[in-house]
Gaussian input, Z-matrix of N, CA and C with variables (Angstrom, degrees):
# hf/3-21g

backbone

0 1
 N
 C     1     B1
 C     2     B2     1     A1
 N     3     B3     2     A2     1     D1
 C     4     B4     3     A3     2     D2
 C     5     B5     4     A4     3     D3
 N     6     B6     5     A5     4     D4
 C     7     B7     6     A6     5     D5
 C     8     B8     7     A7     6     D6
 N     9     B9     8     A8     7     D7
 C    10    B10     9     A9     8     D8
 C    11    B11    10    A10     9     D9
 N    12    B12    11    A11    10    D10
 C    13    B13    12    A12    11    D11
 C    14    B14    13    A13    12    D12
 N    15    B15    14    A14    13    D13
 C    16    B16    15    A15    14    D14
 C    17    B17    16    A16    15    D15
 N    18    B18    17    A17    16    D16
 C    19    B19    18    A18    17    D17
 C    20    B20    19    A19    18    D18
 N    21    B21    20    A20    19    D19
 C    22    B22    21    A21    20    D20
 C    23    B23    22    A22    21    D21
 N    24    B24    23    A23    22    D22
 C    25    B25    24    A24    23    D23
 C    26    B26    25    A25    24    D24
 N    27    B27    26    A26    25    D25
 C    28    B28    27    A27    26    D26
 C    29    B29    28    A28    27    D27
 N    30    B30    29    A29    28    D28
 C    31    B31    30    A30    29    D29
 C    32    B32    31    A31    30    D30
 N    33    B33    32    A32    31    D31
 C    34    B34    33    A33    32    D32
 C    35    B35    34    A34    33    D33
 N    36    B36    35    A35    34    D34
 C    37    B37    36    A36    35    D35
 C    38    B38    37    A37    36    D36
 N    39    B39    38    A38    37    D37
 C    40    B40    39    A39    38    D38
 C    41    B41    40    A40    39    D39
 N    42    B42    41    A41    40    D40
 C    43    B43    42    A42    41    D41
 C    44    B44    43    A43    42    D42
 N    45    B45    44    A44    43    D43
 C    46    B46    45    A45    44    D44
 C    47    B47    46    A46    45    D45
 N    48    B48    47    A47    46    D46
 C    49    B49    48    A48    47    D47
 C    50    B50    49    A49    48    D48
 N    51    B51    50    A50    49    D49
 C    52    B52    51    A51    50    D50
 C    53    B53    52    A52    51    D51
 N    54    B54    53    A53    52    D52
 C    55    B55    54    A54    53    D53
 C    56    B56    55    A55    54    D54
 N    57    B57    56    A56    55    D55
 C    58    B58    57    A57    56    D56
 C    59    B59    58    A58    57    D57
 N    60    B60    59    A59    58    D58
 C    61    B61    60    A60    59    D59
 C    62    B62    61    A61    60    D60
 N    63    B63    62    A62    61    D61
 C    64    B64    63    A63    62    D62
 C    65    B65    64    A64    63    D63
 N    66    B66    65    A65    64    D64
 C    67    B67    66    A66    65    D65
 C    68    B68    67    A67    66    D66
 N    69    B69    68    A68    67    D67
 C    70    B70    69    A69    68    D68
 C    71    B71    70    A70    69    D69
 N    72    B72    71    A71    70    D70
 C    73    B73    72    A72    71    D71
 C    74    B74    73    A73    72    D72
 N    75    B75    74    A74    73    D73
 C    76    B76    75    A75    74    D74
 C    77    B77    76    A76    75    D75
 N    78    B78    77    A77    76    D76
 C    79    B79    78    A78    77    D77
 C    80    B80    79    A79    78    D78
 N    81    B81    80    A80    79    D79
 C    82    B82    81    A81    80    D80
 C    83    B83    82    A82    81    D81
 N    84    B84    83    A83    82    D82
 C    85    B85    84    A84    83    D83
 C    86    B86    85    A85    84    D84
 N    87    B87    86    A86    85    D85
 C    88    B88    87    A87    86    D86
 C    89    B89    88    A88    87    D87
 N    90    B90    89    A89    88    D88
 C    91    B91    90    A90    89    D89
 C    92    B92    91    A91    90    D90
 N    93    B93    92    A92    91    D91
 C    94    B94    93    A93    92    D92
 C    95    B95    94    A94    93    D93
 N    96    B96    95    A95    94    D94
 C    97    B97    96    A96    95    D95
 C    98    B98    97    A97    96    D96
 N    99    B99    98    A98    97    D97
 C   100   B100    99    A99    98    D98
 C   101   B101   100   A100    99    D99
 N   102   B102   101   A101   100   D100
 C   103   B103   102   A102   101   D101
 C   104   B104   103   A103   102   D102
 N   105   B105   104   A104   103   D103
 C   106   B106   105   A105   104   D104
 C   107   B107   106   A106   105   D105
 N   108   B108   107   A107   106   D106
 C   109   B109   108   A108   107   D107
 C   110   B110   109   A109   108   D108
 N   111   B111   110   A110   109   D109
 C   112   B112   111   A111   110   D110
 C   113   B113   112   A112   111   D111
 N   114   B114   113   A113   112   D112
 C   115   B115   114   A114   113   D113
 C   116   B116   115   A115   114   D114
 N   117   B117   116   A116   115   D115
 C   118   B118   117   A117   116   D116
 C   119   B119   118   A118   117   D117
 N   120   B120   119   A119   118   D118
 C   121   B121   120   A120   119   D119
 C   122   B122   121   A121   120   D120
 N   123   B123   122   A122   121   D121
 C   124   B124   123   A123   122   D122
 C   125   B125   124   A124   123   D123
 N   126   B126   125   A125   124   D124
 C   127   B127   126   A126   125   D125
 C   128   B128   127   A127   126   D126
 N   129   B129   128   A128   127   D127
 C   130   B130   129   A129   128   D128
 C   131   B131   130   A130   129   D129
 N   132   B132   131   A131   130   D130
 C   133   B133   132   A132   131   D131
 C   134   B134   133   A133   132   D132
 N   135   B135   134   A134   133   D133
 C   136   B136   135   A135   134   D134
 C   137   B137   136   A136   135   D135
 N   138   B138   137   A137   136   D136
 C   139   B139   138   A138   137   D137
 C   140   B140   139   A139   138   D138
 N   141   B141   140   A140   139   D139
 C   142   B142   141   A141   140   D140
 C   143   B143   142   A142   141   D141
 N   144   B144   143   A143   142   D142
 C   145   B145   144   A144   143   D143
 C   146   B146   145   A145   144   D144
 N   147   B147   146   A146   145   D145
 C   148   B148   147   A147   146   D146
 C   149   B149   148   A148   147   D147
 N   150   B150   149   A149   148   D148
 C   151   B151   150   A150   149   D149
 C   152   B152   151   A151   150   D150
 N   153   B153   152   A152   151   D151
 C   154   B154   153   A153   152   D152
 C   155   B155   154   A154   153   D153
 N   156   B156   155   A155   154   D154
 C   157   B157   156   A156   155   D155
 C   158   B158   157   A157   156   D156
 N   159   B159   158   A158   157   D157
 C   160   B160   159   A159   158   D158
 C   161   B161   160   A160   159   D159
 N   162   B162   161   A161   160   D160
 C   163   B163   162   A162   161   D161
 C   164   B164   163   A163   162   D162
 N   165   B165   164   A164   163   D163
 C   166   B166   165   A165   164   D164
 C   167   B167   166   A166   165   D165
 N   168   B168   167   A167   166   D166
 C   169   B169   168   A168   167   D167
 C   170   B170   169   A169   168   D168
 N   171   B171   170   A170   169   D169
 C   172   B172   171   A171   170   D170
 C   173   B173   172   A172   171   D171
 N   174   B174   173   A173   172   D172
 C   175   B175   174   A174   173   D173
 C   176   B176   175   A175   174   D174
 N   177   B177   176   A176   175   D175
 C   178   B178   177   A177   176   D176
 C   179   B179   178   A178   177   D177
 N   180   B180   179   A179   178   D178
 C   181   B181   180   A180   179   D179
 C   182   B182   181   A181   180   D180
 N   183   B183   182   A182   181   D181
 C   184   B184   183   A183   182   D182
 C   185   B185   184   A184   183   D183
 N   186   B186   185   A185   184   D184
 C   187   B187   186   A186   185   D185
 C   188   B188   187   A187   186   D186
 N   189   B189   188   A188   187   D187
 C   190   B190   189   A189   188   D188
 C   191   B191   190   A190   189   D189
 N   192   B192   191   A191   190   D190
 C   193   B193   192   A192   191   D191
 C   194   B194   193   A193   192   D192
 N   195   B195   194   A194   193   D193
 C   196   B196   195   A195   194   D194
 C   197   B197   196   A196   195   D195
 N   198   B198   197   A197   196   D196
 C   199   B199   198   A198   197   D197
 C   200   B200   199   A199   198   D198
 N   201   B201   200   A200   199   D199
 C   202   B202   201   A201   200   D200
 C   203   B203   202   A202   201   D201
 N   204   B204   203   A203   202   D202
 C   205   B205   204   A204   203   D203
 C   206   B206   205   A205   204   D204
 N   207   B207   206   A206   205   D205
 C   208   B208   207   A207   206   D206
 C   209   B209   208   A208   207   D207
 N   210   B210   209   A209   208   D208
 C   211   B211   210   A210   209   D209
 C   212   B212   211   A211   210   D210
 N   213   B213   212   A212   211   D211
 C   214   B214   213   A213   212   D212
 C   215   B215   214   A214   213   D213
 N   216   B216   215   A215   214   D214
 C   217   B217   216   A216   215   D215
 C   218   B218   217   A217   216   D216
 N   219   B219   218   A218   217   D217
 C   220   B220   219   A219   218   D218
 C   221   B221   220   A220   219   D219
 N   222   B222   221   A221   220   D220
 C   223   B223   222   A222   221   D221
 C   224   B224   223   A223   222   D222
 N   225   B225   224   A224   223   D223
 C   226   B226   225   A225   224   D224
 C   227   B227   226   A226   225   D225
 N   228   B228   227   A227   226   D226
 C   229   B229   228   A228   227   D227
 C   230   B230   229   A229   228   D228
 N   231   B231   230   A230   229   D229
 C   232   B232   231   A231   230   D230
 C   233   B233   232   A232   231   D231
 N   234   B234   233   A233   232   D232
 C   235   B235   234   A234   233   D233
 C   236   B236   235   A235   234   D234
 N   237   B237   236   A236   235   D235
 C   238   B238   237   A237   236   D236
 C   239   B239   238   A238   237   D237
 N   240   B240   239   A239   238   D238
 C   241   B241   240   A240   239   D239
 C   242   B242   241   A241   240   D240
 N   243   B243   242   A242   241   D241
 C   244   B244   243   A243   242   D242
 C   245   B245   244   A244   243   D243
 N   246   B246   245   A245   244   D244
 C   247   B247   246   A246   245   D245
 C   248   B248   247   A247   246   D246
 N   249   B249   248   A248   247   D247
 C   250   B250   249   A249   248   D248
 C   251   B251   250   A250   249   D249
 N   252   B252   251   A251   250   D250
 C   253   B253   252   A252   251   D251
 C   254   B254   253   A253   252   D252
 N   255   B255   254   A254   253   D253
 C   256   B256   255   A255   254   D254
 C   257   B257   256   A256   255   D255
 N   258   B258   257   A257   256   D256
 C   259   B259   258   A258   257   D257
 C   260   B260   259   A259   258   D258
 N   261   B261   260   A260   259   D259
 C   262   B262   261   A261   260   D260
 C   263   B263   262   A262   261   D261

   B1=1.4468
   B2=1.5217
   B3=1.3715
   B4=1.0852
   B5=1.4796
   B6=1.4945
   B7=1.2690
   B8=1.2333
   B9=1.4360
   B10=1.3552
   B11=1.7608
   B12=1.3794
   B13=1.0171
   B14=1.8706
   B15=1.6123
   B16=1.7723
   B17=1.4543
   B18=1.2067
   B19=1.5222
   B20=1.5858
   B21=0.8509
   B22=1.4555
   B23=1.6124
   B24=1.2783
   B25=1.0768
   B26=1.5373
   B27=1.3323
   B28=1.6135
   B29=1.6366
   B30=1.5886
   B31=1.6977
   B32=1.0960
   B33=1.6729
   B34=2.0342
   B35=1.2010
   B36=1.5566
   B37=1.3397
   B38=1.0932
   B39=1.4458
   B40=1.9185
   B41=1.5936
   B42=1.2846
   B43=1.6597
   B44=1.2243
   B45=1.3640
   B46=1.3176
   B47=1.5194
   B48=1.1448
   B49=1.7871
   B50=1.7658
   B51=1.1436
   B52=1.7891
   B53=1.5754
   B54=1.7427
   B55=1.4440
   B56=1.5367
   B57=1.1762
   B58=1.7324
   B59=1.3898
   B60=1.3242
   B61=1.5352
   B62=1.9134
   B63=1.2699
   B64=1.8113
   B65=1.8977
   B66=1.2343
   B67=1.3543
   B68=1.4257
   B69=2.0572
   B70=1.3952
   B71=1.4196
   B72=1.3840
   B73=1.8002
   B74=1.2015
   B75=1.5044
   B76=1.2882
   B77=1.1556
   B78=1.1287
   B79=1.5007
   B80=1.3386
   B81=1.6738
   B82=1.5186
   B83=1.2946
   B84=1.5894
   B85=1.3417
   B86=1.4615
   B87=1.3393
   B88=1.3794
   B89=1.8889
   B90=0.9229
   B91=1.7534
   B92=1.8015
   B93=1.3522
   B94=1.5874
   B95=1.4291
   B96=1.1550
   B97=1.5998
   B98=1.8414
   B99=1.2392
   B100=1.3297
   B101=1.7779
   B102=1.9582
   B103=1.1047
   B104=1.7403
   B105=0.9908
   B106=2.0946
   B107=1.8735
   B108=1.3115
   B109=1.3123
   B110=2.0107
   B111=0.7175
   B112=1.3553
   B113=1.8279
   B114=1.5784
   B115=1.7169
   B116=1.7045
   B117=1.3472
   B118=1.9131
   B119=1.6010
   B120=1.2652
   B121=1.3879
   B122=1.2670
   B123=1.6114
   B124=1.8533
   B125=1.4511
   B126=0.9118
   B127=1.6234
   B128=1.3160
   B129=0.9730
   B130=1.3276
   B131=2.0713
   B132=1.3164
   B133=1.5746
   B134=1.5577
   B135=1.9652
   B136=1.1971
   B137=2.1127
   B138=1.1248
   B139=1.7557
   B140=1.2040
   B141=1.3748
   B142=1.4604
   B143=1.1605
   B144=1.0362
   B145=1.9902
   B146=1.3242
   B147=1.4531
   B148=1.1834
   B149=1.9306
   B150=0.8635
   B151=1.7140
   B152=1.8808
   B153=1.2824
   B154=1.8902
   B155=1.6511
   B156=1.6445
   B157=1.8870
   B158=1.5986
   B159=0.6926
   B160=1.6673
   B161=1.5177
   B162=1.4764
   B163=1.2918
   B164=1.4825
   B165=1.5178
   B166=1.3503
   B167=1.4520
   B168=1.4106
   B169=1.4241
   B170=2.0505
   B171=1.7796
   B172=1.5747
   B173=1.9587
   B174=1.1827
   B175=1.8701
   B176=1.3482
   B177=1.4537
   B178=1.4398
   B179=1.5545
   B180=1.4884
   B181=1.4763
   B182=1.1189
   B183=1.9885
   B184=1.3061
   B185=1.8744
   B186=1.2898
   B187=1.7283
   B188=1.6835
   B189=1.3129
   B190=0.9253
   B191=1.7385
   B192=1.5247
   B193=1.7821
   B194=1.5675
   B195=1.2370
   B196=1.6245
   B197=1.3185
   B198=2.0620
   B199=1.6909
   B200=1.2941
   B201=0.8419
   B202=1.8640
   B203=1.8443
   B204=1.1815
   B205=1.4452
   B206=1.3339
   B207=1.7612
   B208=1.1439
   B209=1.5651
   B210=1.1824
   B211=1.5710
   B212=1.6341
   B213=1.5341
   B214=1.4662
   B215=1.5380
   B216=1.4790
   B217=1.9058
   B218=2.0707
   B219=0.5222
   B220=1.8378
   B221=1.2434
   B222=1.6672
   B223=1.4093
   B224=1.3796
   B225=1.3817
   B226=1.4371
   B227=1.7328
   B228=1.0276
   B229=1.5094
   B230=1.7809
   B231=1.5185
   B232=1.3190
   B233=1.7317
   B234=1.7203
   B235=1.7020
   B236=1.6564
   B237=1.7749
   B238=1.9551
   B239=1.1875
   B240=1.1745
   B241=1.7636
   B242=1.8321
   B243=0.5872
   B244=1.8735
   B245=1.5254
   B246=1.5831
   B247=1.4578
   B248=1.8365
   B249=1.3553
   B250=1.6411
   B251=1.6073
   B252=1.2870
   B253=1.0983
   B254=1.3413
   B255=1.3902
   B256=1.1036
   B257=1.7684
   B258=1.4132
   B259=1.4638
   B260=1.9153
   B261=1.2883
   B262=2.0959
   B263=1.3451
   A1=107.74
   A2=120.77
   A3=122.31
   A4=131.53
   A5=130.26
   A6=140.49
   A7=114.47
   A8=113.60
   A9=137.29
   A10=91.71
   A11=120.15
   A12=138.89
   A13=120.14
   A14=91.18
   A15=117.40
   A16=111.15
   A17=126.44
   A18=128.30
   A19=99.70
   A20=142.06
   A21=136.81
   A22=124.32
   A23=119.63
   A24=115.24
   A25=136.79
   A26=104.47
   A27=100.35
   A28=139.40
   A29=85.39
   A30=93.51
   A31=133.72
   A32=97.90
   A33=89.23
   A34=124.88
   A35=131.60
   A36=120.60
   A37=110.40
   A38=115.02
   A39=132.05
   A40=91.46
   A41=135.48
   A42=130.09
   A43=129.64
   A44=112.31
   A45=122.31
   A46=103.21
   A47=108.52
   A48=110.66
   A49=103.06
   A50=105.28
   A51=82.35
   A52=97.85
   A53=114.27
   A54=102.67
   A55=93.51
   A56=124.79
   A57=158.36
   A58=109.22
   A59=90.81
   A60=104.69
   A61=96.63
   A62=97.38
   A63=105.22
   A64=127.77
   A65=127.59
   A66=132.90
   A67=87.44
   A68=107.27
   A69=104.95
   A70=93.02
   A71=88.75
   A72=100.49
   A73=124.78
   A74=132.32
   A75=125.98
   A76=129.95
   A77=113.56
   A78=144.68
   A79=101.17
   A80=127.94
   A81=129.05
   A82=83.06
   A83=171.96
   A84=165.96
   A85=87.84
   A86=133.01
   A87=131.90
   A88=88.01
   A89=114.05
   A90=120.04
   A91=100.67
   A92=109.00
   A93=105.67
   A94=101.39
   A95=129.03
   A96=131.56
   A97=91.92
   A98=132.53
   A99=112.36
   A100=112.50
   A101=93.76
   A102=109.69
   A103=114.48
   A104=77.65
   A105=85.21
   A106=100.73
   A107=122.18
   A108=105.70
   A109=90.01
   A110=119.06
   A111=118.45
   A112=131.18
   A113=91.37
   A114=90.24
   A115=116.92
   A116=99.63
   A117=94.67
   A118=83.19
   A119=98.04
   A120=111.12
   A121=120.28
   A122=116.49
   A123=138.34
   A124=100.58
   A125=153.95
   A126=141.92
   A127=124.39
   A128=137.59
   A129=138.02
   A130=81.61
   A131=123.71
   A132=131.74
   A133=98.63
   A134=98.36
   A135=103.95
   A136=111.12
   A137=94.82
   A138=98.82
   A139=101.18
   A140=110.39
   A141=107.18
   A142=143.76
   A143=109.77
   A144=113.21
   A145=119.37
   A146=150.96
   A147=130.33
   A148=119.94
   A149=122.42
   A150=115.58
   A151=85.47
   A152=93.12
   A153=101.75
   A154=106.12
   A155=96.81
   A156=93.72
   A157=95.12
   A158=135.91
   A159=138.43
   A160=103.00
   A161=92.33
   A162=104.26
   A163=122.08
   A164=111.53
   A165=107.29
   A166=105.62
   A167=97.90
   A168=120.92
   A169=89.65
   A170=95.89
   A171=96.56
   A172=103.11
   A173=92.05
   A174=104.26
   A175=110.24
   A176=138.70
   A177=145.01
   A178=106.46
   A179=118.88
   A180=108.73
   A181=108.91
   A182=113.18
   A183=113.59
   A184=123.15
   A185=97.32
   A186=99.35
   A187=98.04
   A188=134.03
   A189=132.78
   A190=131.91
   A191=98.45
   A192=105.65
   A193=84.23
   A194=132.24
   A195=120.69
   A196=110.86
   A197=121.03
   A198=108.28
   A199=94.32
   A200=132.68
   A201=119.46
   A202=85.32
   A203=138.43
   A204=120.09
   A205=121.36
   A206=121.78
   A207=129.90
   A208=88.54
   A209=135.95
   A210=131.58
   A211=88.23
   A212=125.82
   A213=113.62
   A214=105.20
   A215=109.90
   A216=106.74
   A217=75.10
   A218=139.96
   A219=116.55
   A220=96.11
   A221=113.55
   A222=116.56
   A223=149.54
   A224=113.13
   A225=137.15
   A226=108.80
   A227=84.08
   A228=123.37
   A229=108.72
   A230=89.84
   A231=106.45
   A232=110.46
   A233=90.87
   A234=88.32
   A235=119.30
   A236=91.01
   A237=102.98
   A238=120.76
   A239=118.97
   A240=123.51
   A241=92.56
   A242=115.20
   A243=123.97
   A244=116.34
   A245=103.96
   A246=102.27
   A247=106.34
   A248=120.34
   A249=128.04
   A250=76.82
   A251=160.96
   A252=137.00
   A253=103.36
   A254=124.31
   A255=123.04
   A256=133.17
   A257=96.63
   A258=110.29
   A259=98.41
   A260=109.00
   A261=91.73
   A262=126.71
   D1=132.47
   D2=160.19
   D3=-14.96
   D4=-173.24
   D5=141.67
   D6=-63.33
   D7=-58.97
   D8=-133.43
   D9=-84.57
   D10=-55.50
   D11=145.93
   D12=4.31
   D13=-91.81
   D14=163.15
   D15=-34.30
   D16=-53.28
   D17=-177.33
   D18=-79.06
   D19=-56.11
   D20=163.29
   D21=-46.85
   D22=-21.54
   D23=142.44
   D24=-85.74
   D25=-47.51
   D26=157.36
   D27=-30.40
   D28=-52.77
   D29=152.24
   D30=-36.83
   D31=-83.01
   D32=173.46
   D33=-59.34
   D34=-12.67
   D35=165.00
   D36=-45.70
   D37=-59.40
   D38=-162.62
   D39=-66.92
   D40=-42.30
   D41=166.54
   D42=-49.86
   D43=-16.77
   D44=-165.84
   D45=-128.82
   D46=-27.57
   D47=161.91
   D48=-66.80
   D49=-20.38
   D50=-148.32
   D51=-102.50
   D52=-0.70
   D53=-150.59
   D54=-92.46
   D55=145.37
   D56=134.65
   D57=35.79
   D58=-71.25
   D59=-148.43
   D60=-132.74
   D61=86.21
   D62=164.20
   D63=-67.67
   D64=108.93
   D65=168.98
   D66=-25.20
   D67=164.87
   D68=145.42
   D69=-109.36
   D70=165.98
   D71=158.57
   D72=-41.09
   D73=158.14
   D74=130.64
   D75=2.60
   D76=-97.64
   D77=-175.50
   D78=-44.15
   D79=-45.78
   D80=-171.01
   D81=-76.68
   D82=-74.25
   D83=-16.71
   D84=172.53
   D85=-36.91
   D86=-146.67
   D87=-114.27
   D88=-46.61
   D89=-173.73
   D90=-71.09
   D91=-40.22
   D92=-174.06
   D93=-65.35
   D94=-49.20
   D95=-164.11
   D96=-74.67
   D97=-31.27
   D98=-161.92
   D99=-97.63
   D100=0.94
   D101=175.95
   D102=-94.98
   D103=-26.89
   D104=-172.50
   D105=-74.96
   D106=-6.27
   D107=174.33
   D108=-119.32
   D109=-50.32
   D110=170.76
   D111=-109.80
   D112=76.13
   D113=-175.78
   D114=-72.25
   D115=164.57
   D116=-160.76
   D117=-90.21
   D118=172.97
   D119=170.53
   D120=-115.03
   D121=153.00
   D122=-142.44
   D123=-34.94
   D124=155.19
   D125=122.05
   D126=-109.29
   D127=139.44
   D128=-122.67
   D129=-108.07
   D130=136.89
   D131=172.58
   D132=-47.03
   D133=113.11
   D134=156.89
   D135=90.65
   D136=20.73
   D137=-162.24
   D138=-60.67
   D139=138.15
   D140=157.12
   D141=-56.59
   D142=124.67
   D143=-176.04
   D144=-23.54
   D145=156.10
   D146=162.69
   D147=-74.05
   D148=178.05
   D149=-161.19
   D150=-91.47
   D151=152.06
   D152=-170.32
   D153=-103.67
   D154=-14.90
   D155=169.18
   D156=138.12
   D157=-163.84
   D158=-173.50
   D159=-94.00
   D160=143.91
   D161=177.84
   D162=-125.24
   D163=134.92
   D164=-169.90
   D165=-75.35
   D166=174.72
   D167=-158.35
   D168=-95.97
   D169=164.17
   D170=-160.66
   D171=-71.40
   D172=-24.29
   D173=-174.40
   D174=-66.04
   D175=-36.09
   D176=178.80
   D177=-83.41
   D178=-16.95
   D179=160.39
   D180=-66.49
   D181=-76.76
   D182=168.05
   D183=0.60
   D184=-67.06
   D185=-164.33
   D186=-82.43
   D187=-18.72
   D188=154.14
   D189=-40.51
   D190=-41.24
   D191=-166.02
   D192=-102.77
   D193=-36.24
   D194=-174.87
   D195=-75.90
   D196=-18.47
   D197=171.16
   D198=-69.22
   D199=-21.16
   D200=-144.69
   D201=-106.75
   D202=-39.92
   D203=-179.64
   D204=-76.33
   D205=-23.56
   D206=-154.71
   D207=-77.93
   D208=-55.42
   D209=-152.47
   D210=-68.36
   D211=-50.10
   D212=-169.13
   D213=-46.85
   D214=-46.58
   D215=-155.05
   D216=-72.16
   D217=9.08
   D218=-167.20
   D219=-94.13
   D220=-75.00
   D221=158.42
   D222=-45.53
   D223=-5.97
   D224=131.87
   D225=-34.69
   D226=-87.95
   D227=-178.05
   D228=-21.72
   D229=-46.33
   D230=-162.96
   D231=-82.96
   D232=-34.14
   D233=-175.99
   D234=-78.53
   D235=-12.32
   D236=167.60
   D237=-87.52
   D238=-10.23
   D239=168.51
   D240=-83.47
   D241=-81.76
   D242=174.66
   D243=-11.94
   D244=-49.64
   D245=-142.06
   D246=-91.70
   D247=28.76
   D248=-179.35
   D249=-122.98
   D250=2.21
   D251=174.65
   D252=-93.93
   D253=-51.80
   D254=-165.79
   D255=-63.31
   D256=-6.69
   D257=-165.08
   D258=-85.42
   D259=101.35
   D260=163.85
   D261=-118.21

């Protein structure tokens, strides 16, 4: 972009930074109206999430991801012990 350009944009930044009275967004336009008939209620800075349901303990994962890998490496295992017999 030009010089001439740069200062002509700079401008209307500083025109549009500086003026009065800013639109809101959408979204601010869309939350005010859905607030003025139904406003949310307080939440305290930072609330904690609500609870997502019980959570297992770290040891029942563990045995969880090692039932489920051990049979793959077995049968691995099994089709490489196997697989020099089958060839004649």
């Amino acid at each position: 972009m030009s010089e001439q350009g740069d200062t002509v944009r700079e401008f209307d930044l500083r025109w549009a930074d500086g003026a009065e009275h800013k639109e809101p967004s959408a979204r601010a336009r869309m939350l005010a109206a859905r607030w003025k008939e139904n406003p949310p209620r307080p939440q305290p800075f930072r609330a904690d999430p609500a609870p997502s349901g019980p959570r297992r303990s770290s040891w029942i994962s563990t045995v969880v991801v090692l039932g489920s890998v051990a049979p793959i490496i077995l049968l691995l295992g099994y089709a490489n012990f196997r697989a020099p017999y089958w060839s004649h």
